[in-house]
C-alpha positions as CSV (number, residue, x, y, z in Angstrom):
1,X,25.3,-108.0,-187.6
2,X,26.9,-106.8,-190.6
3,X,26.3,-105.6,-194.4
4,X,26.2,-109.5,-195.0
5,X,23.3,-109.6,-192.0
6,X,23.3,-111.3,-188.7
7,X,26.6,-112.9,-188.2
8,X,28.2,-114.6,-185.1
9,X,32.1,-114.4,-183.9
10,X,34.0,-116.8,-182.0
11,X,36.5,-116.1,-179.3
12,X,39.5,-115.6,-182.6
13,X,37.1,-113.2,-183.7
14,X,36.6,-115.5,-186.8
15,X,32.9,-114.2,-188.4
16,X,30.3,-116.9,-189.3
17,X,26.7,-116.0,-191.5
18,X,24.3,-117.0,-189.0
19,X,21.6,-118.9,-191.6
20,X,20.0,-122.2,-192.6
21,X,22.8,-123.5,-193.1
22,X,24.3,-123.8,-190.0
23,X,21.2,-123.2,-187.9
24,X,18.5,-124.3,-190.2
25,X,16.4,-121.1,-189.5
26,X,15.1,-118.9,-191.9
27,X,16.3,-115.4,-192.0
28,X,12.9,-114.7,-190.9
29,X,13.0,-116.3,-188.1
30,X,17.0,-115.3,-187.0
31,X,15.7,-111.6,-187.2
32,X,12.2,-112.3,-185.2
33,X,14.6,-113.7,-182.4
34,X,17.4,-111.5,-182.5
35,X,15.9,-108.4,-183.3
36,X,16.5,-104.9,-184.9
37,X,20.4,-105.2,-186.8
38,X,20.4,-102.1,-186.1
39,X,20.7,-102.8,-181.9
40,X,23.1,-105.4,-182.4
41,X,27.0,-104.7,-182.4
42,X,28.9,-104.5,-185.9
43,X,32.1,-106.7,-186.5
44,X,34.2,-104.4,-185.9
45,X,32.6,-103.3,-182.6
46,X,31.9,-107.1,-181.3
47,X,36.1,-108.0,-181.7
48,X,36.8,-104.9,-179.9
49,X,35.2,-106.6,-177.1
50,X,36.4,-110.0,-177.9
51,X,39.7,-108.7,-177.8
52,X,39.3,-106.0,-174.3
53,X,37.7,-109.2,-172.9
54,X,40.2,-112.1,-173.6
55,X,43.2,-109.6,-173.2
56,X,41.9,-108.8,-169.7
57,X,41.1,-113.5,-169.4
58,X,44.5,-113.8,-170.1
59,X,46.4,-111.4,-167.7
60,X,44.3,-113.2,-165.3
61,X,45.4,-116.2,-166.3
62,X,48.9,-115.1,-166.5
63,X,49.1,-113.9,-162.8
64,X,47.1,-117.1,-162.0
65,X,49.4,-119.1,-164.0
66,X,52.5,-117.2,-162.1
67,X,51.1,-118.4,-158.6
68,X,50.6,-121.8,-159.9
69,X,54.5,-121.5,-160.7
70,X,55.5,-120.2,-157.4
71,X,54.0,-122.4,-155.2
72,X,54.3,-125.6,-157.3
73,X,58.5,-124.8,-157.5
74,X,58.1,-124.3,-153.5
75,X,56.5,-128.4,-153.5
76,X,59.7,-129.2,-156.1
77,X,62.2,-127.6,-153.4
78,X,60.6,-129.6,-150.6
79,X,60.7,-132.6,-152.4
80,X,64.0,-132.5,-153.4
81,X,65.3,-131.8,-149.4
82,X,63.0,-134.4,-148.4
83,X,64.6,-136.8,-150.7
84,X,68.1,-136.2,-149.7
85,X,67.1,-136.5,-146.2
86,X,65.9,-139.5,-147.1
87,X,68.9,-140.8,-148.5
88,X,71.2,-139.7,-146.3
89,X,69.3,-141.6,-143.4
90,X,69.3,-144.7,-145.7
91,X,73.1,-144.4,-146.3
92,X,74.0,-143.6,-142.7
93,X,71.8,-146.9,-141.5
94,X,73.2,-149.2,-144.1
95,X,76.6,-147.8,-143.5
96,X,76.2,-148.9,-139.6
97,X,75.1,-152.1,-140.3
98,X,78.3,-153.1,-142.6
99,X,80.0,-152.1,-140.2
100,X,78.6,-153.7,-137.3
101,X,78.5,-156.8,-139.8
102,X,82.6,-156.5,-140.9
103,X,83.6,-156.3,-136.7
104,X,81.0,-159.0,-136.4
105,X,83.0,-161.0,-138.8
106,X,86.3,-160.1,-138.1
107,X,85.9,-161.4,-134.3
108,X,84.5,-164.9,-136.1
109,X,88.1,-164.9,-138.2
110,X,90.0,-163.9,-135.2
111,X,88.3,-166.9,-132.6
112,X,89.8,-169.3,-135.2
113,X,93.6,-168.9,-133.7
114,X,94.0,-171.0,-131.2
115,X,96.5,-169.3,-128.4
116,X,99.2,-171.1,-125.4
117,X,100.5,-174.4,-126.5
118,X,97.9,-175.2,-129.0
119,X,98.8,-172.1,-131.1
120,X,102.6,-173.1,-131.2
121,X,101.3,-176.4,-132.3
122,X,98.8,-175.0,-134.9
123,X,102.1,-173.2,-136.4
124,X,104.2,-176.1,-136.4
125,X,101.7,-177.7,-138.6
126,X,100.9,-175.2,-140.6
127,X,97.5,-174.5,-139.5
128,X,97.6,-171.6,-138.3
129,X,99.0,-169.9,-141.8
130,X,95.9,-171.8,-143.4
131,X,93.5,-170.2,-140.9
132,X,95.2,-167.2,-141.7
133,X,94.7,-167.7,-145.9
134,X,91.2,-168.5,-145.7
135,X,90.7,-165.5,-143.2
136,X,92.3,-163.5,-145.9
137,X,90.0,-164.6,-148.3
138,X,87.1,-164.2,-146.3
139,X,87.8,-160.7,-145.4
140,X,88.6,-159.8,-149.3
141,X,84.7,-160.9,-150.3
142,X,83.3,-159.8,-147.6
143,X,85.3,-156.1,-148.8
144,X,83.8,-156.9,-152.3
145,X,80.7,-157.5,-151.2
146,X,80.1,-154.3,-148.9
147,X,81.9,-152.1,-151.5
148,X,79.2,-153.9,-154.1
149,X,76.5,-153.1,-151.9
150,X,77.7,-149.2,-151.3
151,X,78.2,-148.9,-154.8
152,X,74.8,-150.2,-156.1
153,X,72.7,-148.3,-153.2
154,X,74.7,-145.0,-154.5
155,X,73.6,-146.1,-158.2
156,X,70.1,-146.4,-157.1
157,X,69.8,-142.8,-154.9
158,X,71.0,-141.2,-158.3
159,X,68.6,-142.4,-160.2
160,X,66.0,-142.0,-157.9
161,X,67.9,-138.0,-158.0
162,X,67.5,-137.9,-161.9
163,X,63.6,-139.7,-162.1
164,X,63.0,-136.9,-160.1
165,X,64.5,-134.1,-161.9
166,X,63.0,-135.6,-165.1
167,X,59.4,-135.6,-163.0
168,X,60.1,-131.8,-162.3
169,X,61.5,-130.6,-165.5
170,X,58.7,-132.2,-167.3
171,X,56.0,-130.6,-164.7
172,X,57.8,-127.1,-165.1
173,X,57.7,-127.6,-169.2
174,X,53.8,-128.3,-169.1
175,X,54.1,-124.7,-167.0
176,X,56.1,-123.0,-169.8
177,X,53.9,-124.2,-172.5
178,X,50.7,-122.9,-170.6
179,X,52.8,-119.6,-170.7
180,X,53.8,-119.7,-174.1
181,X,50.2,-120.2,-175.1
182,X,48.6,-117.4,-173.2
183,X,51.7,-115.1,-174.3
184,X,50.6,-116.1,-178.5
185,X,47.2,-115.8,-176.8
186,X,47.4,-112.6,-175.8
187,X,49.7,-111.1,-178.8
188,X,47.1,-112.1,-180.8
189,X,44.0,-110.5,-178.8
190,X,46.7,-107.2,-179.5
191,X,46.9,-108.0,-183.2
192,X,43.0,-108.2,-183.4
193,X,42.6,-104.7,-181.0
194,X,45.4,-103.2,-184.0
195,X,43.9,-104.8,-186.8
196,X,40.5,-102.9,-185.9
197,X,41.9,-99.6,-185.1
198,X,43.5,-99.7,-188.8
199,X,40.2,-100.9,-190.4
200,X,38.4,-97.6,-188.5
201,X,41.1,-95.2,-189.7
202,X,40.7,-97.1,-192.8
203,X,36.7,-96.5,-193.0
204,X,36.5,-92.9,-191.9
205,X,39.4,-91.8,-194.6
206,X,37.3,-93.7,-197.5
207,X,34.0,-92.0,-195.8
208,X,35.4,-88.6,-195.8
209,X,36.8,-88.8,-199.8
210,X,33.5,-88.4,-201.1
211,X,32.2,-85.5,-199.2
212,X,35.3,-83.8,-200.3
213,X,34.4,-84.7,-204.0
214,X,30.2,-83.4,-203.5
215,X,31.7,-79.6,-201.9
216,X,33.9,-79.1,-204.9
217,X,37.4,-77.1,-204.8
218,X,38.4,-74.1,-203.0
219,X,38.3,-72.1,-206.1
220,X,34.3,-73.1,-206.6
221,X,32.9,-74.7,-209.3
222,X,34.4,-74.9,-212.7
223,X,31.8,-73.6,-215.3
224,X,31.9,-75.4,-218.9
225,X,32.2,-73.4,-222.1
């Protein structure tokens, strides 16, 4: 309670009247269930403890916050390897089977040419040098196409790369927010401890003025004419 009477705090130390209003209970009744004022913390006493208790909730939720951190980079770092391993193997397989495709295709160009006699007669006629334009062509798309293929798997392995960095970076801001809060959190649980050491230094000044006043001056009293 206070001067004002029975009053409750929240966590920011904020004071509410505890009344009607709010309860719709008669003072009456608010003192027959709470008691003698006079065993009930004062304002200033009650934030005290709001602020020793939250200061203490929010180092622990600092260091728990810290873990958190720790092993939830530790999961990023292992994803990240996993991934490349990933891709790697997918390039390295894809890789193999072009190949294996071009030589494929290349023995299919090459079985056109006919050899001996038949060859010296597919020159004379000019077929072999038409084989040998439409086996250029052939190999020139089938280069387009694998260089296509390598080219678009890269594309998509780098953007697999940035949706996970932008997954990460986005998990690790939530983390940096959380520590933001608790660090305002706690500078203001250090604000409120402050704020009622001043107004206690403030109180026992004011309360000591007056008894200076009531025992007079060092020289004693003054005596009117």
């Amino acid at each position: 309670g206070d001067r004002r009477g029975f009053v409750a705090l929240d966590r920011k130390g904020e004071v509410f009247a505890i009344g009607k209003k709010w309860l719709g209970v008669n003072t009456k009744d608010i003192k027959t269930r709470l008691g003698d004022p006079k065993n009930l913390p004062d304002v200033g006493t009650a934030k005290a403890e709001i602020a020793n208790e939250m200061q203490a909730t929010m180092s622990r939720l600092r260091t728990d916050l810290e873990k958190r951190q720790t092993k939830q980079e530790a999961i990023f770092d292992q994803r990240k390897a996993d991934l490349i391993t990933r891709q790697q193997k997918e390039c390295k397989t894809t890789f193999e089977k072009m190949e294996a495709r071009r030589i494929s295709e290349v023995k299919v160009r090459q079985m056109r040419f006919r050899h001996g006699m038949k060859g010296v007669w597919d020159r004379w006629r000019g077929e072999h040098k038409r084989i040998q334009e439409q086996n250029e062509r052939e190999a020139y798309q089938a280069y387009t196409r694998d260089r296509a293929a390598k080219g678009a798997l890269v594309l998509q392995q780098l953007q697999q790369r940035r949706n996970f960095e932008h997954f990460r970076q986005r998990e690790e801001g939530r983390i940096q927010d959380q520590a933001h809060d608790l660090q305002r959190g706690a500078r203001r649980y250090e604000q409120m401890r402050d704020d009622i050491k001043d107004e206690s230094k403030r109180d026992f000044l004011e309360n000591r003025q007056p008894n200076r006043r009531n025992h007079g001056s060092r020289d004693g009293p003054v005596l009117e004419r």
